[in-house]
C-alpha positions, -999 to +999 in steps of 0.1 A: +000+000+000+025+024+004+036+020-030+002+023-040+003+056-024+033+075-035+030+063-065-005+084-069+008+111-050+030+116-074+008+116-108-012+141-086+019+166-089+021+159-054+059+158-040+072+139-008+086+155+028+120+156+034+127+129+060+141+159+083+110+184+077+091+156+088+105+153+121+108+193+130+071+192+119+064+180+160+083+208+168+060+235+148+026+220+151+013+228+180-020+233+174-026+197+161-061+186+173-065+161+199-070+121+184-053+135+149-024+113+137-006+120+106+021+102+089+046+123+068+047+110+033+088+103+030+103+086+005+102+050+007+137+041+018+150+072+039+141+060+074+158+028+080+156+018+120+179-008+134+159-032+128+163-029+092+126-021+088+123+015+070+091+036+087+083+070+080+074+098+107+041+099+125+025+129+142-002+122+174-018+142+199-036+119+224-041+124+261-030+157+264+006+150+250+018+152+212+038+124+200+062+117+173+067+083+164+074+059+137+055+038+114+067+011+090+073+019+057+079-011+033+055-017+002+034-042+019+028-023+047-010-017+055-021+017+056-061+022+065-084+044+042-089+069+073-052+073+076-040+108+064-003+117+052+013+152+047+025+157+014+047+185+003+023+203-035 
């Protein structure tokens, strides 16, 4: 599904987030409402953890607190139509 996904982003003109943008976006939205998560469409391969898995950044705001965290990123992956991702136009 991921595939799926950056491959139509980017027919739609859209463009993906710098790995690094992604992760100083937790720093700049504060405002994010509470329950929201969004994932940070990066390219495919850029965030490889050490377990060899590559994930892509994850924004949350849930009890009170704002989160950044991971989520895997590999072309089988399963991504839920609810899920939203920040894309760069």
């Amino acid at each position: 599904y991921p595939l799926k996904f950056h491959n139509k982003s980017l027919k739609k003109k859209f463009k993906l987030v710098e790995p690094y943008i992604g992760l100083l976006l937790r720093l700049h939205y504060n405002e994010q409402p509470n329950k929201e998560w969004l994932r940070i469409a990066v390219p495919l391969k850029s965030m490889k953890d050490s377990d060899g898995i590559y994930h892509l950044p994850k924004l949350g705001h849930a009890l009170k607190f704002f989160f950044l965290e991971t989520y895997w990123s590999y072309p089988d992956a399963i991504f839920h139509p609810h899920n939203e991702f920040v894309v760069k136009k």
